[in-house]
TORTORLUM-357600 format. One line per 5 residues: number of its first residue (from 1); their letters; for each residue x, y, z of C-alpha. Coordinates in Angstrom, 1 decimal, padded with zeros to 4 digits. Layout:
! residues N
NUM	a	X:Y:Z; ...
END
This chain:
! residues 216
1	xxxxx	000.0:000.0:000.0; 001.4:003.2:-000.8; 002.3:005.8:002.2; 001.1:009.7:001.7; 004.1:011.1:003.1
6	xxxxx	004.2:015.1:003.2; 006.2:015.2:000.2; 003.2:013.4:-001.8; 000.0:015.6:-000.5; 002.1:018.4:-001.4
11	xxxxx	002.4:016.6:-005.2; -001.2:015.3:-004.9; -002.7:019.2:-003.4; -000.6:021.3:-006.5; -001.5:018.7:-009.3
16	xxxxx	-005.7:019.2:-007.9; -004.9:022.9:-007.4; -003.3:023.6:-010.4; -004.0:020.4:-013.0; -000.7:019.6:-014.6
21	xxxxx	002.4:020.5:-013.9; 005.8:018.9:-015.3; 008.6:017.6:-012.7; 010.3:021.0:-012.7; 006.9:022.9:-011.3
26	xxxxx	006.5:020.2:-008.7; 009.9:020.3:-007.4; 009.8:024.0:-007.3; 006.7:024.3:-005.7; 006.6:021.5:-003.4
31	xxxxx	010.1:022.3:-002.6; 011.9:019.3:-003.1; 015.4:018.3:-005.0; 014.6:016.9:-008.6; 015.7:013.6:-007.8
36	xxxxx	013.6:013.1:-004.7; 010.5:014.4:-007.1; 011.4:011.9:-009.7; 011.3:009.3:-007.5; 008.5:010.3:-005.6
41	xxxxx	006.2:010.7:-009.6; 007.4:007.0:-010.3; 005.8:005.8:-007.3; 003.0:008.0:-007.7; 002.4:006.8:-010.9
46	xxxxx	003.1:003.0:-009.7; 000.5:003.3:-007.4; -002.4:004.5:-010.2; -002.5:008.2:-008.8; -000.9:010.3:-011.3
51	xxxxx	000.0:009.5:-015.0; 002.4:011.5:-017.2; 002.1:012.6:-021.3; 005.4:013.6:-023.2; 004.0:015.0:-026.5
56	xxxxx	006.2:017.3:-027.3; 010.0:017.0:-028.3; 012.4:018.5:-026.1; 009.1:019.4:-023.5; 009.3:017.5:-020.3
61	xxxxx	006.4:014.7:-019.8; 003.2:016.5:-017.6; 002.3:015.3:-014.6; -001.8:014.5:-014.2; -004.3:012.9:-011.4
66	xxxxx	-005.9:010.3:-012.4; -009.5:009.5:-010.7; -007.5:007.4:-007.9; -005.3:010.5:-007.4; -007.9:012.9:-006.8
71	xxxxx	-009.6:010.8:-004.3; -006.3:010.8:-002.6; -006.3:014.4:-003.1; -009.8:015.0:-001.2; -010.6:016.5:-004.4
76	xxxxx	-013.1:013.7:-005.8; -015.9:016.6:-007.4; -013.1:017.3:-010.2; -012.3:015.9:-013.2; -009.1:013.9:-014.4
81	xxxxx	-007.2:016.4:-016.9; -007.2:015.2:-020.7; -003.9:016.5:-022.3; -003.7:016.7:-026.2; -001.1:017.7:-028.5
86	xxxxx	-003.0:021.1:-029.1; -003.0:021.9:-025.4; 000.1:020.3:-024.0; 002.3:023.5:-024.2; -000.7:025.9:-022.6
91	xxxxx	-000.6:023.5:-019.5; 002.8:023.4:-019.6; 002.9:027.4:-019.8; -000.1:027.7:-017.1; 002.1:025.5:-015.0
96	xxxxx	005.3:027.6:-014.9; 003.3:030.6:-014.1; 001.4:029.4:-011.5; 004.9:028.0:-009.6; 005.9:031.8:-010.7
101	xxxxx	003.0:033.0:-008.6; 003.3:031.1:-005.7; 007.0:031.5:-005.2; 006.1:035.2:-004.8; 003.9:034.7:-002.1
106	xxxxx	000.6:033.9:-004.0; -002.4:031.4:-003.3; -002.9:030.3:-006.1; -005.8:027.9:-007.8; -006.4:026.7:-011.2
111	xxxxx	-009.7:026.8:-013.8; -010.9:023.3:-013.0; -010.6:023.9:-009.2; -012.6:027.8:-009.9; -015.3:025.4:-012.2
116	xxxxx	-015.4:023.2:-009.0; -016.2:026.5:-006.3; -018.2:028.0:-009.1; -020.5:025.1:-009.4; -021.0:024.4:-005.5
121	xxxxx	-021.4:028.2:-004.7; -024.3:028.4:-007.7; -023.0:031.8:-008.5; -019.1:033.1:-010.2; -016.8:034.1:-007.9
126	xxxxx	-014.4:034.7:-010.5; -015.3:034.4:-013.6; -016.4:036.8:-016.5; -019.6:037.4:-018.1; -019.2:037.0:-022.1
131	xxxxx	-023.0:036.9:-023.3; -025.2:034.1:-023.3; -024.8:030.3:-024.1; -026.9:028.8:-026.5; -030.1:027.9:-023.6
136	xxxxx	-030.0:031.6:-022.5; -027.8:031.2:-019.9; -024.5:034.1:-019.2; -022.4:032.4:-020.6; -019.1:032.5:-018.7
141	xxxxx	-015.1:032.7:-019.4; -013.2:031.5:-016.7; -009.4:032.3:-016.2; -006.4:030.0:-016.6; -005.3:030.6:-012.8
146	xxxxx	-006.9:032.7:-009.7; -004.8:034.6:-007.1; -006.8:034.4:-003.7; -005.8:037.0:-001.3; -007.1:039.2:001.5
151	xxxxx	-009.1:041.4:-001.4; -010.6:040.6:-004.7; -009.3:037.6:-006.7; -006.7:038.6:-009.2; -007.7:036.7:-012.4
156	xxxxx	-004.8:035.4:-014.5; -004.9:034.5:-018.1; -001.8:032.6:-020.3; -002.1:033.8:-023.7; 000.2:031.7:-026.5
161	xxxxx	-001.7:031.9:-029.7; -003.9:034.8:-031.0; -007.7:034.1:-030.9; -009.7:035.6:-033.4; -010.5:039.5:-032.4
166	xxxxx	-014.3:039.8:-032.1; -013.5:036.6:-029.4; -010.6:038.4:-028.1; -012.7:042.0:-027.7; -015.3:040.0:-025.9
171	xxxxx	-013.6:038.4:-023.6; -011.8:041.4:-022.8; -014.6:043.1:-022.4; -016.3:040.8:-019.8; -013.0:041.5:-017.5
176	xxxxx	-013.3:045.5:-018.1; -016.5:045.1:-016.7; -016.6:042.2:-014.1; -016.7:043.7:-010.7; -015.9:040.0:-008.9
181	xxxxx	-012.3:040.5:-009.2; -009.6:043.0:-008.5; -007.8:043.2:-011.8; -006.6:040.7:-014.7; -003.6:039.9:-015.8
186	xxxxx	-002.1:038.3:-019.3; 001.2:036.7:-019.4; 001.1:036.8:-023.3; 003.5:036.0:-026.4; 004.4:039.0:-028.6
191	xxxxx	001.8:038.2:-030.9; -000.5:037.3:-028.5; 000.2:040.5:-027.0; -000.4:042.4:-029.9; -003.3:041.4:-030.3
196	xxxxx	-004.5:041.8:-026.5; -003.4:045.4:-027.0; -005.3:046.7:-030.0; -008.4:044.5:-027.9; -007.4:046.7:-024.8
201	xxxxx	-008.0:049.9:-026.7; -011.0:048.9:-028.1; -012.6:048.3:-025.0; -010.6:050.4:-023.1; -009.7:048.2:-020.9
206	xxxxx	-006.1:049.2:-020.1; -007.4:049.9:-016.6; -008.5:046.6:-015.8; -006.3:044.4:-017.8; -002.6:044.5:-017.9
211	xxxxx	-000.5:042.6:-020.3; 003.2:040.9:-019.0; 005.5:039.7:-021.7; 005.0:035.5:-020.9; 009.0:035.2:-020.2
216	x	008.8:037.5:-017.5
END
C-alpha cells in the first residue's frame, strides 16, 4: 500500500490545485530536490495516482491525477485532466506561471478547481460574463489561474496563440466590466500581445487588464 508522506500531499494538493504540472513545477513548488521528485512521480504513478504525457519534443512529460489520485487528493468533485497535442504546451505554460505566482507569495488555484467552487457556490466568484450560451444562460469565461488574497481575486490568463478578435474583444470586455475580481492579468506572447493590445484599446480596458510579456 502506498504511504502519503508530506512530500506526496504536497504533489497530490498542486496537481488538484493547479492540474498539470511537469517535474520541474512540482519540485519548485513542493520544494523538493529533482531527484527526490522523480522518485516520488514514479511511485506515484506505480501506485495509479498520477500518469504522465510527453507530446512534445524537447518538452518534459506532464504530470496529471488520475481519478484514484484525486480521491487521494480529497478533491473527488473534479475531473481527471485530458492532455492533447494542441493543449500540452498551454498546460505546460499555465504550470510555470502558477509555480511563478506562488513562489512570490501567491495562493494560487487553477480553472478546474474555480469550475469546482463556481458550481457548488451556484453563482461566479471569478469568472467573467461573455453573453449568453446557446439555452439563454451568461455564458461564462473562466481564467487560466486565480490569485486568492485578503481582497478581490486577481484573475490570470496565459495567452500563446492569438484568438480571433471579435472573441478576443469579448472576452476582454467581460473583465473590463466584471466587478468580482480586483484586476486581470495576461502573461502573453508577442503576438498574443499584440493582439491583447489593440483589444485593450478597443474596449478600453487598459485599466483593468494589464498585459506581461510570458518570459517574464
Amino acid at each position: 500500500m502506498y504511504t502519503h508522506d508530506r512530500s506526496t500531499v504536497a504533489i497530490l494538493d498542486w496537481l488538484a490545485a493547479i492540474g498539470a504540472g511537469s517535474a520541474g513545477e512540482l519540485a519548485a513548488s513542493c520544494g523538493l530536490s529533482p531527484r527526490a521528485t522523480g522518485a516520488r512521480l514514479r511511485a506515484m504513478e506505480d501506485a495509479g495516482l498520477t500518469r504522465s504525457l510527453r507530446l512534445l519534443h524537447g518538452a518534459p512529460a506532464l504530470h496529471v491525477l488520475t481519478r484514484r489520485g484525486l480521491r487521494a487528493a480529497g478533491r473527488p468533485e473534479l475531473d481527471p485532466v485530458a492532455i492533447s497535442a494542441s493543449g500540452f504546451t498551454h498546460l505546460l505554460a499555465v504550470a510555470r506561471v502558477a509555480v511563478a505566482l506562488g513562489n512570490a507569495g501567491h495562493r494560487v488555484v487553477g480553472e478546474r478547481e474555480l469550475r469546482a467552487w463556481e458550481r457548488a457556490e451556484g453563482r461566479p466568484l471569478a469568472s467573467a460574463e461573455v453573453g449568453l450560451a446557446r439555452d439563454g444562460t451568461v455564458a461564462l469565461h473562466r481564467p487560466d489561474l486565480v490569485c486568492w488574497g485578503a481582497g478581490a481575486p486577481i484573475a490570470i490568463e496565459v495567452e500563446l496563440t492569438v484568438k480571433a478578435p471579435a472573441r478576443l474583444r469579448t472576452i476582454v470586455r467581460g473583465w473590463a466590466r466584471s466587478r468580482l475580481v480586483g484586476g486581470v492579468v495576461y502573461y502573453a506572447t508577442p503576438p498574443a500581445t499584440r493582439a491583447l493590445r489593440r483589444a485593450l484599446r478597443s474596449e478600453c480596458a487598459g485599466d483593468r487588464v494589464a498585459v506581461i510579456p510570458l518570459d517574464r
